[in-house]
N, C-alpha and C positions, 0 to 999 in steps of 0.2 A: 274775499268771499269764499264760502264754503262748501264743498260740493255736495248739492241734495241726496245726493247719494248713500252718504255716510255722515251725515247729520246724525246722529245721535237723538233727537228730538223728534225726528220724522223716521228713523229705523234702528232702535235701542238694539241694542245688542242681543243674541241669544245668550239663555240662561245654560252653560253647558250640563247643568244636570238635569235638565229635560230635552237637551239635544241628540239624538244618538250619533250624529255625526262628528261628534267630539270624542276625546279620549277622556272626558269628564260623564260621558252615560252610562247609566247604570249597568249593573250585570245583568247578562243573561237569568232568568232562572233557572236550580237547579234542580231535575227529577230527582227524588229523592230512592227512583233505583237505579241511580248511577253512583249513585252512593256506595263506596266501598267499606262493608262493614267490619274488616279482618281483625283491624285496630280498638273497636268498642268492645269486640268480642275476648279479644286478650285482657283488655282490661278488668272486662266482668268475672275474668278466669281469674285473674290477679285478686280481684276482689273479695271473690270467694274462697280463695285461699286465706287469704289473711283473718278472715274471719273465723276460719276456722282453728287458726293459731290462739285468735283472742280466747274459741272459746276456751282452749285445751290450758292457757296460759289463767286462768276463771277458773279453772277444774283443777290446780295445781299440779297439770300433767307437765313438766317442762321438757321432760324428753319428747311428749309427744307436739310438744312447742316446737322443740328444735328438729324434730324430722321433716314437720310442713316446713319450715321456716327452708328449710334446704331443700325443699321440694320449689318452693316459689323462688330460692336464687337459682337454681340450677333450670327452672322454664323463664327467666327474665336477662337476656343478654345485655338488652339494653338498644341492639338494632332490631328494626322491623323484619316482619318476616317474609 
């Protein structure tokens, strides 16, 4: 005999992704000014650099290729900051 308790048929199990009492519930959400922007903003500086190699490299300046070009290794370590 099976105990009604944990019958399965009379108390299915919970779903742990709508459980929060599981290690399976969703994440908190997150404000999005907790957001630490350091890292988009290097990027966007990375990006603008480069861009402006392409243009010089388009302009047949390659000296002035090769100065940004060492301006963006020389700000890119490679660790965070």
């Amino acid at each position: 005999m099976t105990d009604p308790t944990t019958d399965p048929t009379t108390d299915p199990p919970t779903d742990p992704s709508t459980d929060p009492t599981t290690d399976g519930a969703p994440p908190a959400p997150v404000d999005p000014a907790d957001i630490d922007d350091a890292g988009l903003d290097a990027l966007e500086a990375d990006l603008a650099t480069i861009e402006v190699a392409m243009e010089r490299v388009d302009s047949g300046d390659l000296e002035g290729y090769g100065s940004v070009a060492a301006r963006l290794d020389e700000g890119s370590s490679g660790a965070p900051d």
